[in-house]
C-alpha positions in Angstrom: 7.1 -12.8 -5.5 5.6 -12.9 -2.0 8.4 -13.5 0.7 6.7 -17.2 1.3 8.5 -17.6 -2.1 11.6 -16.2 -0.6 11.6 -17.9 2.9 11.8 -21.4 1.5 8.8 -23.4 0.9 9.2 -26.6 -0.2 6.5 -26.3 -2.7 8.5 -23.6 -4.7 11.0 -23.7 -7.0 11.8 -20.3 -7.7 13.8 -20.1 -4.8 16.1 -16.8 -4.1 20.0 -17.3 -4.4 22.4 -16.0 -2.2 19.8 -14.9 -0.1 20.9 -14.0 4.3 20.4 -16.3 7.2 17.7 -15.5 9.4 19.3 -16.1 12.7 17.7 -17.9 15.6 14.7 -16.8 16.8 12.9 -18.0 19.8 9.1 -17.9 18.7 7.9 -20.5 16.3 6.0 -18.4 13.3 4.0 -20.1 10.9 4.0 -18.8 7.4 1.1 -19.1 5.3 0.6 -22.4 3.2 3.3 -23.8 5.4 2.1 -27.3 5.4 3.9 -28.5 8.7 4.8 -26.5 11.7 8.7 -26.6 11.8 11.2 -27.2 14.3 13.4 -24.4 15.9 16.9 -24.5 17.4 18.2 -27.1 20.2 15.6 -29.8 18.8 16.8 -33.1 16.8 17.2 -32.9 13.1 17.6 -29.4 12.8 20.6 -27.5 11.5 22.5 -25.6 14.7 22.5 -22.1 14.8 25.1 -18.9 14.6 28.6 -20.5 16.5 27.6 -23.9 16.3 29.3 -26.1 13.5 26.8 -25.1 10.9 23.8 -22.6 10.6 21.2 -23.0 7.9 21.0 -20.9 4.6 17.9 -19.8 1.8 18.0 -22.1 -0.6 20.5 -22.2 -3.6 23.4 -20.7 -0.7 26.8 -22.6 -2.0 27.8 -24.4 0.6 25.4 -24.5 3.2 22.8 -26.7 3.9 18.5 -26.8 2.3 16.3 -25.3 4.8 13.5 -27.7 4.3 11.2 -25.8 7.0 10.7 -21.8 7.3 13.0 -19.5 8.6 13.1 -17.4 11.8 12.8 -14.2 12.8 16.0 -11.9 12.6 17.9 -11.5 16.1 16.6 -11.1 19.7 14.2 -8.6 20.4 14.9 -4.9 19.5 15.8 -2.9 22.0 14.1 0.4 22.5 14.7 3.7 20.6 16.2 4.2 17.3 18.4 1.6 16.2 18.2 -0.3 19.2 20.6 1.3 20.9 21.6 -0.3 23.8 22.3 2.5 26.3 19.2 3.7 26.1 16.5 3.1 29.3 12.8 1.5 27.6 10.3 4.3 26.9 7.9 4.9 24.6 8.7 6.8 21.7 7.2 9.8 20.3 4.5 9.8 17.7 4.9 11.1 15.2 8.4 9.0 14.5 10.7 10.3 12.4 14.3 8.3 12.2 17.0 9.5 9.8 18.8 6.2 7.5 22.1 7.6 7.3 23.3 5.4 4.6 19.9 5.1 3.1 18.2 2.3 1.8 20.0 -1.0 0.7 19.6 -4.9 0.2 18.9 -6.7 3.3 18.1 -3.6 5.5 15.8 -5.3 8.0 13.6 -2.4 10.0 11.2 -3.6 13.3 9.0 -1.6 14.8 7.1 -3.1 17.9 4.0 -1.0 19.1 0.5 -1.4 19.9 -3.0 -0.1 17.8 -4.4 2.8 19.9 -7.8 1.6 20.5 -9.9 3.7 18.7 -7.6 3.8 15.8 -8.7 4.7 12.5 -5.5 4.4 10.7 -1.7 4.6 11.2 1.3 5.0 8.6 4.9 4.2 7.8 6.7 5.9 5.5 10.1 5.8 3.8 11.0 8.5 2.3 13.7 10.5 -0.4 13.3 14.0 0.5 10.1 14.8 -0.1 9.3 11.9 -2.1 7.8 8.6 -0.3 9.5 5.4 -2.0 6.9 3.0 0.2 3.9 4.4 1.7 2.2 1.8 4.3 -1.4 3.0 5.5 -3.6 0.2 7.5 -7.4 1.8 7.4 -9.2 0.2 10.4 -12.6 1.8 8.9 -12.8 2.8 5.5 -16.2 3.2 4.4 -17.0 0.0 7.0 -14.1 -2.2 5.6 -10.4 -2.5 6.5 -7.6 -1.8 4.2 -4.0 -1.4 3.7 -3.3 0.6 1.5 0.2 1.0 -0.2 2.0 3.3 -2.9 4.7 5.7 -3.6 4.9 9.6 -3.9 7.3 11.2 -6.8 7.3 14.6 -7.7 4.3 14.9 -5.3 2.2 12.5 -7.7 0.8 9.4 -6.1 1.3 6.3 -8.0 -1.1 3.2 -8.4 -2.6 1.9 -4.8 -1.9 -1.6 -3.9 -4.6 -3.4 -2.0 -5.0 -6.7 -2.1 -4.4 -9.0 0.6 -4.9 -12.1 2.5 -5.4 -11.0 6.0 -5.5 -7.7 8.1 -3.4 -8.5 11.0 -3.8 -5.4 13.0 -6.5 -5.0 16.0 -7.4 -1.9 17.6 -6.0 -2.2 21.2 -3.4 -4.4 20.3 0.4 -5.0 20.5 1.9 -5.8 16.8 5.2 -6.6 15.4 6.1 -5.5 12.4 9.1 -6.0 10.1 10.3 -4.8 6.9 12.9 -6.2 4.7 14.5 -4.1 1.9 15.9 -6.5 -0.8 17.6 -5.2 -4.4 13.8 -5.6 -6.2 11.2 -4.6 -3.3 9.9 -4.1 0.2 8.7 -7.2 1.9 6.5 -6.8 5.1 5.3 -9.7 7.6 3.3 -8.7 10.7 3.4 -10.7 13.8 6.0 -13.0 12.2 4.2 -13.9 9.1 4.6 -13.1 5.8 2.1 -10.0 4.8 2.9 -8.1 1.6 5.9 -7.3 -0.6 6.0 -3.7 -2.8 8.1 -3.4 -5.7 10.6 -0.4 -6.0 9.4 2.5 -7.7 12.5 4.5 -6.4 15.1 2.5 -7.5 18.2 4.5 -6.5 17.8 3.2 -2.6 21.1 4.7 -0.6 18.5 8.0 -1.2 15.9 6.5 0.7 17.2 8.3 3.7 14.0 8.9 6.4 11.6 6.2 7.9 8.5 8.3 9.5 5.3 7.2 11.7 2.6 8.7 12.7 -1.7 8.7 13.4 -3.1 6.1 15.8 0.0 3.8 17.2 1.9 4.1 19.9 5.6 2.5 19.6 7.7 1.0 21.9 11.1 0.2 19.9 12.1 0.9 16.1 15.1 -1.4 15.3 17.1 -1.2 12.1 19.9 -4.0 11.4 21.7 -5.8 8.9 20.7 -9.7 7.9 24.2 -11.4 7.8 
C-alpha cells in the first residue's frame, strides 16, 4: 500500500480504518494521481477544522465525516531542534544528527525534518535505529554511477536485507530546501517529501517501542527535526 491508498483517494477502495486526522495545514499539496486539486480550510464545502463543530477523518472513521479530497499536512511548522521544542532560539543543527526516541517507535509517530541539499551533495541518510541494528535505512544517491537513487533497507545482526528502489520521482535537488516527513504506522514506514506522497517500507523490525535512535548524516544541512503524535 502506498500512502495515496491511505490518504483517501476517491479512486480506492481499500481505504484504512481508524486511521488519525491530519490537522489543518496551510499549504495546498497535491498527491499523485489526485485528479482534482482540493480545497483547504475556511473555503465553502469543506469540513471545519480542529475546534470547529466538526473536523474531517480517513475514511471508514465511525462517526466522522468522508474526506472526499486529500488530507493536509500535520500541524504548523516544526519548530527548531529536537522535538520542536519551543524554548529553543532557531539554529542550525549539527550534522551528523543523532536524536534519542525515548519511547521508541509506535503507530502514528509522525517525524519532520526540514533542511536543505548541500550543493555538491552526493548523498545523505536517515536512519532509525535498535541499537546497532537499522529498522529503516533511507539513502538518496544524487550520483550513482550517473543516475539518482534512493535506496532503502534494514540492518539486523549487521546483515543488510534486500534494497528497495523503485520509485516514481526523486524529489531532492542539490542546493535545495526539502521537507521531509515520516509516518510510523502498525505495518510500515511511509515517507512523502515536499508534501507528497514518496515511498512506504514495510517493517522488518517488528517490535517498534525498540526503535529507539533517529540519526542523520553526509551532505544535508538541517534546520528543525520535529517528532509528534497524529491525534
Amino acid at each position: 500500500m502506498n500512502l495515496s491508498d491511505a490518504l483517501d483517494f476517491p479512486q480506492q477502495n481499500n481505504q484504512q480504518a481508524g486511521g488519525p486526522v491530519w490537522p489543518g495545514q496551510p499549504a495546498n499539496p497535491t498527491w499523485p494521481g489526485q485528479p482534482a486539486n482540493p480545497t483547504w480550510p475556511a473555503q465553502p464545502n469543506q469540513p471545519a477544522w480542529p475546534g470547529q463543530p466538526y473536523q474531517p477523518a480517513w475514511p471508514g472513521q465511525p462517526g466522522q465525516p468522508g474526506q472526499p479530497t486529500a488530507p493536509g499536512w500535520p500541524g504548523p511548522a516544526p519548530q527548531t531542534g529536537p522535538y520542536g521544542a519551543p524554548a529553543q532560539a532557531p539554529r542550525a543543527l549539527t550534522v551528523p544528527f543523532d536524536l534519542p526516541l525515548q519511547s521508541g517507535a509506535y503507530n502514528k509517530m509522525l517525524i519532520t525534518i526540514v533542511g536543505e541539499v548541500k550543493p555538491n551533495a552526493n548523498n545523505f541518510t536517515v536512519n532509525l535505529k535498535r541499537g546497532n541494528d537499522i529498522a529503516f535505512h533511507l539513502n538518496p544517491r544524487f550520483n550513482e554511477g550517473g543516475k539518482r537513487a534512493i535506496v532503502r533497507n534494514s540492518m539486523i545482526g549487521n546483515q543488510w536485507g534486500r534494497e528497495e528502489r523503485e520509485l516514481p520521482s526523486f524529489p531532492f535537488v542539490p542546493g535545495k530546501p526539502f521537507e521531509m516527513k515520516i509516518l510510523c504506522t502498525d505495518t510500515e514506514f511511509k515517507v512523502a517529501v515536499n508534501k507528497s506522497h514518496l515511498l512506504e517500507f514495510k517493517h522488518r523490525i517488528r517490535e517498534l517501542n525498540q526503535i529507539r535512535a533517529l540519526s542523520i548524516f553526509s551532505d544535508v544541512t538541517l534546520s528543525s527535526v520535529n517528532v509528534e503524535t497524529l491525534q
